[in-house]
C-alpha positions in Angstrom: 12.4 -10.2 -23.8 9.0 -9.4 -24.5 9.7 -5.3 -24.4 12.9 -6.2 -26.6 11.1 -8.3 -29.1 7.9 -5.8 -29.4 10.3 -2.5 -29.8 12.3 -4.9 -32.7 9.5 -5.8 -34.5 8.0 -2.3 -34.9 11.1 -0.6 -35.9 12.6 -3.2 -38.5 10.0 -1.9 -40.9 12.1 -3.1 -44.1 12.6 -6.9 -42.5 11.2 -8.3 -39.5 7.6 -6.3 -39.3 6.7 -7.8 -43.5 7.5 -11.0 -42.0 5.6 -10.4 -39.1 2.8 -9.6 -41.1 3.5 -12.5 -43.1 3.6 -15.2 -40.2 0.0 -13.9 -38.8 -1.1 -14.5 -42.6 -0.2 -17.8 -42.8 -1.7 -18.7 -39.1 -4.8 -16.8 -40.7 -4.7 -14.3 -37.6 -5.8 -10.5 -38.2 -2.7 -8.2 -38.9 -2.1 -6.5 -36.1 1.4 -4.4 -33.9 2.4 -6.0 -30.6 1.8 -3.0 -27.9 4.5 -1.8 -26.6 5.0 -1.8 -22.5 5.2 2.3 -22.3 6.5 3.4 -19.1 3.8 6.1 -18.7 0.7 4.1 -19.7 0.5 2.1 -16.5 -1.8 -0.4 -18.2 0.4 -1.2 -20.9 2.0 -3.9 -19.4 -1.1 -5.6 -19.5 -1.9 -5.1 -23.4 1.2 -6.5 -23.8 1.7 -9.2 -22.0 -2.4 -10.5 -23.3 -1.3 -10.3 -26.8 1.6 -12.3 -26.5 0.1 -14.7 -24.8 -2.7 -14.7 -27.3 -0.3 -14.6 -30.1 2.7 -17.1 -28.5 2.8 -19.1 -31.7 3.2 -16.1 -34.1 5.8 -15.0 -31.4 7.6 -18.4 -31.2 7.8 -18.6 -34.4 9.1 -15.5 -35.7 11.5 -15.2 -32.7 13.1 -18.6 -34.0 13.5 -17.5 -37.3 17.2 -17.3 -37.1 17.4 -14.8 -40.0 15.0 -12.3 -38.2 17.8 -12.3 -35.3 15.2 -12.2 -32.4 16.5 -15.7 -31.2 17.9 -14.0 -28.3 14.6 -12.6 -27.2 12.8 -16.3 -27.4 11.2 -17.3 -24.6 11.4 -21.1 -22.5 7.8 -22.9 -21.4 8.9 -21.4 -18.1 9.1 -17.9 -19.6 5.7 -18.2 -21.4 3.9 -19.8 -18.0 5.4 -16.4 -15.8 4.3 -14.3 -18.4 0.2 -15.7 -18.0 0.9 -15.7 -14.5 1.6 -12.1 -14.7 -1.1 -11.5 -17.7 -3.9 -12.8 -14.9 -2.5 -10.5 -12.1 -2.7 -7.6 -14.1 -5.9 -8.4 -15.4 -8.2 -7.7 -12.4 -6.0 -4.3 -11.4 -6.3 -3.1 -15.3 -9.9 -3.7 -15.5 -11.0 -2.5 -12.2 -8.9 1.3 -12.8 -10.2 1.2 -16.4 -13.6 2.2 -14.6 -14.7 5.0 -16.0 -15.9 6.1 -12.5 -12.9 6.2 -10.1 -13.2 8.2 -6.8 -11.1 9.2 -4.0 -13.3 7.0 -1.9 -12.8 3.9 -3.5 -8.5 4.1 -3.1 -8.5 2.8 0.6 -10.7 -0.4 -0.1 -8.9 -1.1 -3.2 -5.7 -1.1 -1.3 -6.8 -3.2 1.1 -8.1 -5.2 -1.4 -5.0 -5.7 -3.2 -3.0 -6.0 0.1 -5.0 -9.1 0.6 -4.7 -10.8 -2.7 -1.3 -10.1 -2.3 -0.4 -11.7 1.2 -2.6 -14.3 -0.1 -0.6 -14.7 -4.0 2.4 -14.3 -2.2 2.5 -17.9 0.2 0.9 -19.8 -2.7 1.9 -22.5 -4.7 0.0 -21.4 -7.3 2.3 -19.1 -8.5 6.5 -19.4 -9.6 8.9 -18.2 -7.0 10.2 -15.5 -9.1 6.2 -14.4 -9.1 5.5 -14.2 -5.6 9.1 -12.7 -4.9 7.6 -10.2 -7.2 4.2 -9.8 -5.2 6.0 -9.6 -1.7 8.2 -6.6 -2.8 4.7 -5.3 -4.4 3.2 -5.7 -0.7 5.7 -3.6 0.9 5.5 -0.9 -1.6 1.6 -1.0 -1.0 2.4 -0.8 2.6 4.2 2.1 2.3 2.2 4.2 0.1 -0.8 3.5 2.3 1.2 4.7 5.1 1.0 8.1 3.1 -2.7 8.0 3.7 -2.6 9.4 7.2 -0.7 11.9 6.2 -4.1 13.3 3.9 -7.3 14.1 5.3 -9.1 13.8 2.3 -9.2 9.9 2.3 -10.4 9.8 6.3 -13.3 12.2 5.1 -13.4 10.4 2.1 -14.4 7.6 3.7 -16.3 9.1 6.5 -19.7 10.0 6.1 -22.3 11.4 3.5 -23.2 14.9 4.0 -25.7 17.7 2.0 -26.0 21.2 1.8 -27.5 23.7 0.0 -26.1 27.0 -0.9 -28.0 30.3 -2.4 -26.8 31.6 -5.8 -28.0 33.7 -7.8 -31.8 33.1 -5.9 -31.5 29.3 -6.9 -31.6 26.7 -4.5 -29.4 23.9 -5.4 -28.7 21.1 -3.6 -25.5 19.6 -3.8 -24.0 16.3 -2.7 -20.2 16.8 -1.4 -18.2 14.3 -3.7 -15.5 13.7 -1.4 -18.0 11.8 1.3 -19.3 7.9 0.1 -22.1 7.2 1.6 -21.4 3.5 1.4 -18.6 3.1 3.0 -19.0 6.2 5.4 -17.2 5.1 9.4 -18.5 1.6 9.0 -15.9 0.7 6.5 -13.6 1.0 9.1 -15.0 -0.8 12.0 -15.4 -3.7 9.7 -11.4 -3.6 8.0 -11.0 -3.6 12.0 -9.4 -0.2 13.2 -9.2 0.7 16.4 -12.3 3.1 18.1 -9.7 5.6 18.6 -8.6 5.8 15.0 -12.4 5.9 14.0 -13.1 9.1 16.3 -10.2 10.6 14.8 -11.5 10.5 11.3 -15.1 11.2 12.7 -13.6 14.5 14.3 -11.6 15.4 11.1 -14.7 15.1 9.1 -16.9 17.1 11.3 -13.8 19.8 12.0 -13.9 20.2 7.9 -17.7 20.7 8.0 -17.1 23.4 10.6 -14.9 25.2 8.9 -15.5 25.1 5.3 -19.4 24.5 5.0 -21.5 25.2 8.7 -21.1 29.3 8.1 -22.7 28.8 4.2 -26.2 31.0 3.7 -29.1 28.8 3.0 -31.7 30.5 1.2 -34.2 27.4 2.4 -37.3 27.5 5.3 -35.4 25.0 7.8 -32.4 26.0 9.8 -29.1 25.4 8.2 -27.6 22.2 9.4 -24.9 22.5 12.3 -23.6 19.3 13.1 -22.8 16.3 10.3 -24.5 12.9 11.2 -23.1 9.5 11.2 -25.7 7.0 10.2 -24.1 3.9 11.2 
């Protein structure tokens, strides 16, 4: 209702956006557009769902104006109470991939993160049972594209370990840190999220099997020898 109502009010320029204007004016809230939920702005859901919370009584009340002919698009207590339910979900995501930093290395403890909250939203009370239907089908579409993951090597090395080198151009010596390796997390995020030794040596052997191929046969224009094996500082 909340998609209808915001894609209604923006295109009835000549009816229901002057009254729109005019109800904000006479609650003495700043003119502004509903956003609309835009399928390819992922966080748009979010911006719309916080304004209508933020402006339920400007909504309310233009949505029962019967002459606007958004009565159809009004929404119950129950409605509005989903709808900040949903606003507080999407909060935490939105802000925390808002970061103007995001790396590779931060995608596998995020999905845990999330996969947690989930389990956790989804056998509360706390939340409607149309909400944490909602989160358990979200869980299971989590689990499967974190499945994906093993079929990448970047997030195992990702994750792995820290590594420098230094390369030689043009006479220069510059040193370089390889942005694909965190060196908080490196193996000791995954000893602690519980995976099996196995699994760690696996990523341990795909990290150092990368370094091997891609970086050990570099020149290094530098007095010590060129590094030949990649160290995990546990």
């Amino acid at each position: 209702q909340l998609r209808k109502a915001a894609f209604a009010i923006k295109n009835s320029t000549t009816l229901i956006l002057p009254q729109w204007f005019s109800v904000l004016e006479d609650l003495e809230i700043a003119a502004r557009m509903m956003p609309r939920d835009v399928r390819t702005r992922w966080n748009s859901t979010f911006d719309m769902l916080d304004f209508a919370v933020e402006h339920r009584v400007a909504l309310n009340t233009i949505m029962g104006d019967r002459a606007m002919k958004l009565r159809q698009y009004e929404l119950s207590e129950e409605d509005w109470k989903i709808g900040e339910q949903l606003r507080d979900i999407f909060k935490d995501a939105t802000l925390f991939f808002s970061r103007s930093t995001p790396n590779i290395a931060t995608v596998i403890p995020a999905m845990d993160h999330i996969d947690a909250h989930l389990a956790t939203a989804a056998s509360s009370d706390t939340y409607s049972v149309a909400i944490k239907a909602v989160l358990a089908i979200g869980k299971r579409t989590l689990n499967r594209y974190y499945s994906k993951t093993d079929q990448s090597e970047v997030f195992r090395i990702a994750m792995g370990t820290h590594l420098y080198s230094l390369f030689n151009l043009r006479n220069l010596i510059i040193s370089i840190e390889y942005p694909v390796l965190h060196p908080r997390h490196k193996l000791r995020y995954f000893e602690k999220a519980g995976w099996q030794a196995d699994w760690i040596d696996e990523a341990k052997s795909i990290v150092q099997t990368e370094f091997d191929r891609s970086y050990a046969s570099l020149d290094a224009d530098w007095a010590a020898p060129a590094p030949t094996k990649v160290f995990f500082l546990f």
